[in-house]
FIKEDO-631294 format. One record per residue (C-alpha): residue in one letter; residue number from 1; x, y, z. Coordinates in Angstrom, 2 decimals. Layout:
BEGIN
A/NUM/X/Y/Z .
...
//
This chain:
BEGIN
X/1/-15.43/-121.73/-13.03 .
X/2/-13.65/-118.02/-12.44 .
X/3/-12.87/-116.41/-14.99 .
X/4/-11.03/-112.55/-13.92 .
X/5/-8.67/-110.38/-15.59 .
X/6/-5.41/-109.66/-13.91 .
X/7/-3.62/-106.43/-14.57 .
X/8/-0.86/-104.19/-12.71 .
X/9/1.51/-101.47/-12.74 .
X/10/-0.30/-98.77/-14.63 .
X/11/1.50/-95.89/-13.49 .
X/12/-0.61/-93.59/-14.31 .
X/13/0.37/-89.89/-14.57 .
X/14/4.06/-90.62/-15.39 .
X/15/5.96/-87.78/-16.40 .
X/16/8.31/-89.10/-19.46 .
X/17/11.27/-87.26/-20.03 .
X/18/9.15/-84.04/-20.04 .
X/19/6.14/-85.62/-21.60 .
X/20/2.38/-85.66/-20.15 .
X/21/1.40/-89.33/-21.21 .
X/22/-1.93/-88.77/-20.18 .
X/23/-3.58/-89.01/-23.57 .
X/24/-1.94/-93.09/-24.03 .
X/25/-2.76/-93.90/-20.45 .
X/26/-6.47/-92.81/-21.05 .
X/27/-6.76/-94.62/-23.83 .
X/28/-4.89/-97.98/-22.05 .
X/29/-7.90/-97.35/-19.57 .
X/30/-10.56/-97.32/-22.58 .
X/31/-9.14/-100.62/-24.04 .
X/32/-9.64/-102.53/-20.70 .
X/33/-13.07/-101.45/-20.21 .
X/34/-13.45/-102.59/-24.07 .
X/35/-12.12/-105.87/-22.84 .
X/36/-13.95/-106.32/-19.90 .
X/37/-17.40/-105.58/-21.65 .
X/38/-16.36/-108.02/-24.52 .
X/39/-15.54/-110.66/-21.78 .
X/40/-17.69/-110.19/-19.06 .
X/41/-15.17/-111.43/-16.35 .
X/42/-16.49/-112.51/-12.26 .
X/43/-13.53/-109.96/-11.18 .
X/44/-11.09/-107.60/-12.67 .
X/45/-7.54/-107.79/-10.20 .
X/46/-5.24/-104.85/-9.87 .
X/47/-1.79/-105.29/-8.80 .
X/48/-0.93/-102.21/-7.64 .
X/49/1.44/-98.86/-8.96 .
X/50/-2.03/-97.13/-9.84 .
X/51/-0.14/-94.32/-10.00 .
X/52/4.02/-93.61/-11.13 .
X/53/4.63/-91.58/-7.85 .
X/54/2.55/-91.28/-4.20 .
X/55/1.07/-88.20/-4.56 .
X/56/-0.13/-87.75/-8.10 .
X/57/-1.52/-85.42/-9.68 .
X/58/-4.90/-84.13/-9.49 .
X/59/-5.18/-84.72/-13.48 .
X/60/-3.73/-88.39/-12.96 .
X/61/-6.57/-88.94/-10.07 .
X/62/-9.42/-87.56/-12.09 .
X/63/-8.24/-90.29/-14.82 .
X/64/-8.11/-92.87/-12.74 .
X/65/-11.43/-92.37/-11.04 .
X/66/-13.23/-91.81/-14.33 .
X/67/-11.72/-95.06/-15.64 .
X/68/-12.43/-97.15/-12.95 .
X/69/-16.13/-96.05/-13.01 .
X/70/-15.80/-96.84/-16.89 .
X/71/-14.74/-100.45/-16.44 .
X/72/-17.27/-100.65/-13.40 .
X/73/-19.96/-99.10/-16.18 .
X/74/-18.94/-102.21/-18.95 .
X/75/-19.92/-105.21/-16.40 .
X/76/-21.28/-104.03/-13.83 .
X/77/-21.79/-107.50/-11.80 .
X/78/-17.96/-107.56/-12.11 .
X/79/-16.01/-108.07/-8.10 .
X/80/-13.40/-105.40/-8.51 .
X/81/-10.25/-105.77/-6.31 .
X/82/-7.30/-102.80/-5.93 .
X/83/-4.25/-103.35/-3.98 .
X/84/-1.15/-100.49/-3.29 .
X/85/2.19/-100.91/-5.43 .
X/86/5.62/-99.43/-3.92 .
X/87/4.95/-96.41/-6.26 .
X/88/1.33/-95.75/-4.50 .
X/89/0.62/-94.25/-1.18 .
X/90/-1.45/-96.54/1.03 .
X/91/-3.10/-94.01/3.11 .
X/92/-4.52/-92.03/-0.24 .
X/93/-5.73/-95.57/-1.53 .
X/94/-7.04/-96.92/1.82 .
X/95/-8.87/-93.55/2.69 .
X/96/-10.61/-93.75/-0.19 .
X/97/-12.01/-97.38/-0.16 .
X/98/-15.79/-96.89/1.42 .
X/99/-16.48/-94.68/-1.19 .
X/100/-15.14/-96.74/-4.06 .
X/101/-17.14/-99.80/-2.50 .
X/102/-20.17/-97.64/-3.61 .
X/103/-19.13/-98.78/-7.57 .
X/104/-18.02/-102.34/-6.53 .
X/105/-14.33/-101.65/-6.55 .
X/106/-12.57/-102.86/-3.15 .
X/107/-9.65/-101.34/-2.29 .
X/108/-6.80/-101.95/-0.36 .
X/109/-4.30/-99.58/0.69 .
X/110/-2.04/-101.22/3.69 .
X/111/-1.92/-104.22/5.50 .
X/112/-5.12/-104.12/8.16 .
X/113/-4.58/-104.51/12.05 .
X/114/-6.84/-105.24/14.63 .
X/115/-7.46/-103.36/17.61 .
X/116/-5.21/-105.29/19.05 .
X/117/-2.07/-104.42/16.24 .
X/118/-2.43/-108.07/14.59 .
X/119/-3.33/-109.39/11.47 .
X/120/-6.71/-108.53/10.82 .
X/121/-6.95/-111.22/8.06 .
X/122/-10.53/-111.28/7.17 .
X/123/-9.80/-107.40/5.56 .
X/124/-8.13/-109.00/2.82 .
X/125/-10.39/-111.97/1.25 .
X/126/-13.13/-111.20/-0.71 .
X/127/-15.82/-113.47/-1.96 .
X/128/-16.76/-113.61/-5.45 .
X/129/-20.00/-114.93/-4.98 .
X/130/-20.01/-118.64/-6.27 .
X/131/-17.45/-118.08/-8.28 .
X/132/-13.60/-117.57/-6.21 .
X/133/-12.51/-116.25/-3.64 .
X/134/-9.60/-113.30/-3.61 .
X/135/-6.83/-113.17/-0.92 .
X/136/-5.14/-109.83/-1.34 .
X/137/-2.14/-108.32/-0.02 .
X/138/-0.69/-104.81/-0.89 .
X/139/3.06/-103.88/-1.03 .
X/140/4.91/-103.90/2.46 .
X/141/8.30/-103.81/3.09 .
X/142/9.29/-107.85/4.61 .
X/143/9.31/-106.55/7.89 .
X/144/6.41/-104.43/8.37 .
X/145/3.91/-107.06/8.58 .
X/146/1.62/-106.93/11.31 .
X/147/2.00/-110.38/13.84 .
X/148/-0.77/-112.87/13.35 .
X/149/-0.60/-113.74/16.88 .
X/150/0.48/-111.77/19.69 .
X/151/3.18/-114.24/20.50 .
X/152/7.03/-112.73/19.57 .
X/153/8.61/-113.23/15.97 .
X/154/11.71/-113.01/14.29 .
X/155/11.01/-109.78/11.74 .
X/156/12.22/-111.48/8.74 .
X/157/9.96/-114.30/9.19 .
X/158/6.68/-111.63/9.73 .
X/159/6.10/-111.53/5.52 .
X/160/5.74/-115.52/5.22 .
X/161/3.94/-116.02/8.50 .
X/162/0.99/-113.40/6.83 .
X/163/0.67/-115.33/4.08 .
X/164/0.48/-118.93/5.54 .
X/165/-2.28/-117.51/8.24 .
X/166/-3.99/-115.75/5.36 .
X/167/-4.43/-118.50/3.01 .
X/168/-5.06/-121.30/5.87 .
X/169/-7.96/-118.67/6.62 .
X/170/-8.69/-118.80/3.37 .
X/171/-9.16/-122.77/3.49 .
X/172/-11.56/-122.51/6.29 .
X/173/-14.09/-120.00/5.13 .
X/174/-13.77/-121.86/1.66 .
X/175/-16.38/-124.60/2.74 .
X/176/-17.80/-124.67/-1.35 .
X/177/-14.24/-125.68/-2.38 .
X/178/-14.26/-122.31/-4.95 .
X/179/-11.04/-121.23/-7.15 .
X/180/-8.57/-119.17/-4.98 .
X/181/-6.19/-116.44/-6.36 .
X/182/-3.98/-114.48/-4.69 .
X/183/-2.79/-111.05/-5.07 .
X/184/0.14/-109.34/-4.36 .
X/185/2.81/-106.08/-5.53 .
X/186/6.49/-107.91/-4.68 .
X/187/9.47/-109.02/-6.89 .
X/188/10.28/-113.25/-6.88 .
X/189/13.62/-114.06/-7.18 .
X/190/14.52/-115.35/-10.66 .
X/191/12.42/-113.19/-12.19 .
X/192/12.90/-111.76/-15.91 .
X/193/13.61/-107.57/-14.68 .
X/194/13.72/-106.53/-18.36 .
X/195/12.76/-102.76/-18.26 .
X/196/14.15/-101.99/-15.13 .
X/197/16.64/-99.73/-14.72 .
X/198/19.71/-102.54/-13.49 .
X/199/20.99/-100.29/-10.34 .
X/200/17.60/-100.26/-8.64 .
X/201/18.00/-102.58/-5.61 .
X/202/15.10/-104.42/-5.16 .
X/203/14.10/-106.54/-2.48 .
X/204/13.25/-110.01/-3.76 .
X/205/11.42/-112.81/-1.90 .
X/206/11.47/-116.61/-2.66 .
X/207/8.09/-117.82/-4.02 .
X/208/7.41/-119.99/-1.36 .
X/209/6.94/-117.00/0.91 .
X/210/3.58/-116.56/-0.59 .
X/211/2.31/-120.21/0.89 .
X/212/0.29/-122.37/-0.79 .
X/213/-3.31/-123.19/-1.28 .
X/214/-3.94/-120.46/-3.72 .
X/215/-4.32/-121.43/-7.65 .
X/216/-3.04/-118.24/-8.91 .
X/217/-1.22/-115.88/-7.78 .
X/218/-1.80/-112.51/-9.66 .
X/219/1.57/-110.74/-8.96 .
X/220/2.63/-106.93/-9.57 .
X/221/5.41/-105.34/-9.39 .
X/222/7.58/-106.70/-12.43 .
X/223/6.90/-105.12/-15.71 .
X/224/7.97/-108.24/-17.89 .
X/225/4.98/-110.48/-18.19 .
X/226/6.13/-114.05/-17.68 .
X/227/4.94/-116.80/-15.19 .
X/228/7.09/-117.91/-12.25 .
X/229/5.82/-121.03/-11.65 .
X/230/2.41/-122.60/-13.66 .
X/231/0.16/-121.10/-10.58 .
X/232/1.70/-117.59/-10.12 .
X/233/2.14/-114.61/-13.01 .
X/234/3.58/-111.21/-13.53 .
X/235/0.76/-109.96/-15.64 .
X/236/3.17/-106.80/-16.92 .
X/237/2.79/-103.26/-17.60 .
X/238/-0.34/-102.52/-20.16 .
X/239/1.71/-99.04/-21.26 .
X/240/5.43/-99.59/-21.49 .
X/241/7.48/-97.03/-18.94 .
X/242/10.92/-97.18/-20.19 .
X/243/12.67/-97.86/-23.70 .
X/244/14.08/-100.76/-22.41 .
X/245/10.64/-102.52/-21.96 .
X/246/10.65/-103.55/-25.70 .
X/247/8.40/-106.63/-25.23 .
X/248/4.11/-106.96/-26.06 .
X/249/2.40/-105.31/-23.58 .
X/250/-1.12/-107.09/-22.53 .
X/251/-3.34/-107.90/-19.60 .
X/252/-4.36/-111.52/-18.73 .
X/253/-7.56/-112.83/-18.83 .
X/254/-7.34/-116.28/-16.22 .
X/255/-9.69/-119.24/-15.91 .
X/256/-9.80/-121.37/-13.03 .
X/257/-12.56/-124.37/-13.96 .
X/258/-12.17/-125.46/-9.86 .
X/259/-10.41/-125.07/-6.98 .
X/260/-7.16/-127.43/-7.37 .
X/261/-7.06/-126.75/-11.62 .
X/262/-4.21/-125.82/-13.43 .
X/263/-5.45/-121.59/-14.30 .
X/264/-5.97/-120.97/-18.05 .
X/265/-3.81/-118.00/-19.17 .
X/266/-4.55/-115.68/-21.94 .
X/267/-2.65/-112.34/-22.84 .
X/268/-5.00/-109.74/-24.43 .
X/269/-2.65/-107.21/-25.91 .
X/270/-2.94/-103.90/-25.76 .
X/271/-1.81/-101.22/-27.96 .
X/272/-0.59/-98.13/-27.31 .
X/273/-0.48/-94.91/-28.96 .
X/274/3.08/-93.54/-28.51 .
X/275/5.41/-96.15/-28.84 .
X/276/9.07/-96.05/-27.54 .
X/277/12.02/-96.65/-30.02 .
X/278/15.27/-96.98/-29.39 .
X/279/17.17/-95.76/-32.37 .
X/280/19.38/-98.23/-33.46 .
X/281/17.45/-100.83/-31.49 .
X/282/20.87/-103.24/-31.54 .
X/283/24.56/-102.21/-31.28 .
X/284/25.30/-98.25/-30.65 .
X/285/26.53/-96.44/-33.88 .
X/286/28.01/-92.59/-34.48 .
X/287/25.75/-89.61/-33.82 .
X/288/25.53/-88.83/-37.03 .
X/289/24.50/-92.76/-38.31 .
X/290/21.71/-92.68/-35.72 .
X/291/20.58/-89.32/-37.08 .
X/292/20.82/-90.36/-40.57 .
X/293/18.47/-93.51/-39.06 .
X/294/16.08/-90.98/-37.50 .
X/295/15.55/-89.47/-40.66 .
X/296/14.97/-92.71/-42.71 .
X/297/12.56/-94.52/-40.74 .
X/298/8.54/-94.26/-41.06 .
X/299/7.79/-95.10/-37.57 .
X/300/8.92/-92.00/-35.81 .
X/301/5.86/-89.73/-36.12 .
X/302/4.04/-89.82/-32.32 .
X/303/6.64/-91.54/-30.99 .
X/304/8.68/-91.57/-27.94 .
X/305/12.88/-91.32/-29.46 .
X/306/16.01/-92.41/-27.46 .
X/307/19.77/-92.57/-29.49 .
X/308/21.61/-95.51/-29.02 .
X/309/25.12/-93.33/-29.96 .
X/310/28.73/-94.57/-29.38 .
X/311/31.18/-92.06/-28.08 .
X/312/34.94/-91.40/-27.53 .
X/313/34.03/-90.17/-23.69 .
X/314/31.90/-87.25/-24.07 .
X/315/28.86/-86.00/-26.89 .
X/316/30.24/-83.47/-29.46 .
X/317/28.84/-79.85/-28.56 .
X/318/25.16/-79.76/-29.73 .
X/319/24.21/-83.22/-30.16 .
X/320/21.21/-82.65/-27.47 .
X/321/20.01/-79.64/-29.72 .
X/322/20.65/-81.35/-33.01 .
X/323/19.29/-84.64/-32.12 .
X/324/16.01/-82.70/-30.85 .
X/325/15.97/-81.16/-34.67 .
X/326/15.70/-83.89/-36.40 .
X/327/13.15/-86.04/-34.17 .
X/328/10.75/-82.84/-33.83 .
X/329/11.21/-82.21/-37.76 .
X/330/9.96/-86.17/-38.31 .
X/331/7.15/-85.01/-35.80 .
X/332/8.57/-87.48/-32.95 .
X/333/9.06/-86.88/-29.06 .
X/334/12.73/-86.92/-28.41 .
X/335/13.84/-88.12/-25.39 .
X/336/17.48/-88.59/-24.30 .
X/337/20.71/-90.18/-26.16 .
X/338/22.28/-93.22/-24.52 .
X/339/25.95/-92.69/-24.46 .
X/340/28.44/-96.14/-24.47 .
X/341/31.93/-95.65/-24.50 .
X/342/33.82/-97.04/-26.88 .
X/343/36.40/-97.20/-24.61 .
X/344/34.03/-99.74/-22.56 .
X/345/35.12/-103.74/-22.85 .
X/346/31.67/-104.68/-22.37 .
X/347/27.79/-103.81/-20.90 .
X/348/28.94/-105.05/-17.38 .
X/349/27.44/-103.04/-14.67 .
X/350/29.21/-101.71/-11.54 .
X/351/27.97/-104.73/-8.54 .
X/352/29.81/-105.00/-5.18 .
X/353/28.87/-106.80/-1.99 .
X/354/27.75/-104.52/1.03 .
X/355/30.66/-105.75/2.87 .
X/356/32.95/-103.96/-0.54 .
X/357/30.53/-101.01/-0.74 .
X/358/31.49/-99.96/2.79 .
X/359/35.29/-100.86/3.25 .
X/360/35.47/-98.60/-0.01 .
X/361/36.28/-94.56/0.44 .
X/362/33.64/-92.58/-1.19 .
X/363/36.55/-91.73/-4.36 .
X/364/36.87/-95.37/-4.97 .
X/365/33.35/-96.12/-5.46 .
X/366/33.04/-92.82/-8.10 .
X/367/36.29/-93.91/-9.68 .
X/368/34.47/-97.65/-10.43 .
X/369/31.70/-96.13/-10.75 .
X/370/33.50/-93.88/-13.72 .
X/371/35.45/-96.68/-15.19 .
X/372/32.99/-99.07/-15.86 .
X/373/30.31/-96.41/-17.66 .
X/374/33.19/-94.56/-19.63 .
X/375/36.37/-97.10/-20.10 .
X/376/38.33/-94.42/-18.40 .
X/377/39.38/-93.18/-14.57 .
X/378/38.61/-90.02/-13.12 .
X/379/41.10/-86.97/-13.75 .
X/380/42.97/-85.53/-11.15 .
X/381/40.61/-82.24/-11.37 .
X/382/37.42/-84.51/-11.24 .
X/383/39.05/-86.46/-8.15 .
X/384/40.13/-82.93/-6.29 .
X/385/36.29/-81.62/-7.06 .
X/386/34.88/-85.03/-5.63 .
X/387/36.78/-84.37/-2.42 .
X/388/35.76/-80.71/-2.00 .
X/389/32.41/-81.53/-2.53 .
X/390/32.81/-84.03/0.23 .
X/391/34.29/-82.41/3.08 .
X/392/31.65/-79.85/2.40 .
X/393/28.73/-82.46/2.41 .
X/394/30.75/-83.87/5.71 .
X/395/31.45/-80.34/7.22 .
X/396/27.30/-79.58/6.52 .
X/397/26.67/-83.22/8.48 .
X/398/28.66/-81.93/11.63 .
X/399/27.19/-78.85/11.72 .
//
């Protein structure tokens, strides 16, 4: 049997509107090493974004070392296994890893080559003695895979030819027949992308990219926890890092009792300390209604605010200042108000085809762009200040 925790996307040292979330994310790490001493796992598996940006701060760092040695501290038998997100830089993780092997944490940073610039596969699995066996794979854009023979391939087939060699590799050091789980920081198509912000363009792979052979795949990357098939999970972020992710927040506790077994899914929640409210939670109301709610409610003290206001076109003068009044008065952290038109038929969000995008002039895209946030076209003044700005940006580009 392997029993491991799977958690991902911590983000640590995100700044939130302004806010040092520090003190929540240290006390996210205290609540996993709480977990792991109360259930003794054979591994604990990171899915990478350690950190919210590549080069965090030296605050975030110190948090995330003393952490780590934390966890390591509450079971210390426990295999520990780190891979990169998109958010972390793989040269600070990977330069790092001998040292961290010194606590039992292995870390990987980038995709390892041999001398000879292929796949150096055997960099990636790690043995949990007796117990499973760990394939993992940090975040890599499709077509920066390293070849896994020298022979010439088509770059969009790189990402799927790494993980069939990988996990065949697997199979044949696997000669005891142990519980295989596979990690790695990448978004499936059909996935739940709650909590993202719905103009990021994100490049999405089909799960049978990932091969087969493994019994779980322990996936980063998405911040909705949900399953995408019954041998492969987004575990979630353990600290919410926008208002839209308004969903429990956990880590997952997996047991595998052999290789070939359907894995046994838990979701330990955790709590945290500042939560994020959206203010009304449903349909947007009048500034002055969603003020009147601020002041009403019993949940705002420590946490994070955001106005859900409806508006002609623009914010009456001083909404940012009052709104700021009345959350700091009820002792909460206000963040931003979220403006929808009235004007607006509907939530849709600007989408065009690349092929649209570029037989479009740069005014046409602002003017959708415009229309569909506000319910009304650009003036004749914003449309002459576009195109100055323009010919100056295209002017600068000639220069």
């Amino acid at each position: 049997m392997f029993r491991f925790i799977h958690t991902s996307d911590w983000h640590l040292g995100q700044n939130f509107y302004g806010y040092d979330r520090s003190e929540e994310q240290r006390d996210f790490l205290r609540q996993l090493a709480g977990i792991v001493s109360q259930h003794q796992p054979d591994a604990l598996l990171v899915s990478g974004d350690i950190y919210h940006t590549a080069a965090p701060s030296s605050a975030a760092v110190s948090m995330y070392v003393k952490g780590m040695l934390d966890i390591h501290e509450a079971c210390p038998s426990m295999t520990i296994v780190v891979i990169a997100g998109n958010h972390d830089s793989a040269s600070r993780l990977q330069s790092e890893s001998l040292l961290w092997k010194v606590a039992g944490v292995n870390v990987l940073g980038g995709i390892m080559r041999d001398n000879e610039g292929l796949a150096d596969l055997d960099s990636h699995i790690i043995t949990v003695k007796d117990k499973g066996i760990i394939a993992a794979v940090p975040f890599a854009h499709p077509t920066s895979f390293p070849l896994v023979t020298p022979d010439n391939m088509e770059s969009n087939r790189r990402q799927q030819a790494y993980f069939d060699a990988l996990l065949k590799r697997v199979d044949l050091l696997n000669s005891a027949h142990l519980p295989v789980a596979l990690m790695a920081h990448l978004a499936v198509n059909n996935s739940d992308f709650t909590g993202h912000d719905r103009n990021m363009v994100m490049e999405c792979v089909e799960l049978d990219v990932l091969g087969g052979g493994y019994d779980y795949a322990a996936l980063g990357h998405i911040h909705r926890p949900q399953p995408v098939s019954d041998h492969a999970r987004y575990c979630g972020t353990p600290v919410p890092v926008s208002f839209d992710e308004q969903y429990e927040h956990s880590v997952s506790l997996v047991t595998i009792d052999s290789h070939g077994a359907l894995p046994q899914v838990q979701s330990l929640a955790i709590n945290n300390l500042r939560p994020l409210h959206t203010v009304p939670a449903g349909e947007p109301v009048a500034l002055d209604d969603a003020l009147d709610m601020v002041e009403k409610r019993k949940d705002i003290k420590d946490a994070y605010i955001r106005l859900n206001v409806a508006v002609d076109r623009y914010l009456p003068n001083g909404a940012q200042e009052r709104a700021a009044k009345v959350v700091s008065e009820r002792q909460g952290r206000f963040c931003e108000i979220k403006k929808t038109s009235l004007l607006t038929a509907s939530g849709s969000s600007m989408q065009m085809t690349v092929e649209e995008f570029n037989s479009k002039r740069p005014i046409e895209v602002a003017n959708q762009f415009i229309l569909e946030k506000t319910g009304i076209e650009m003036t004749d003044d914003e449309k002459a200040m576009f195109n100055y700005v323009q010919q100056l940006v295209e002017e600068e580009n000639r220069q």
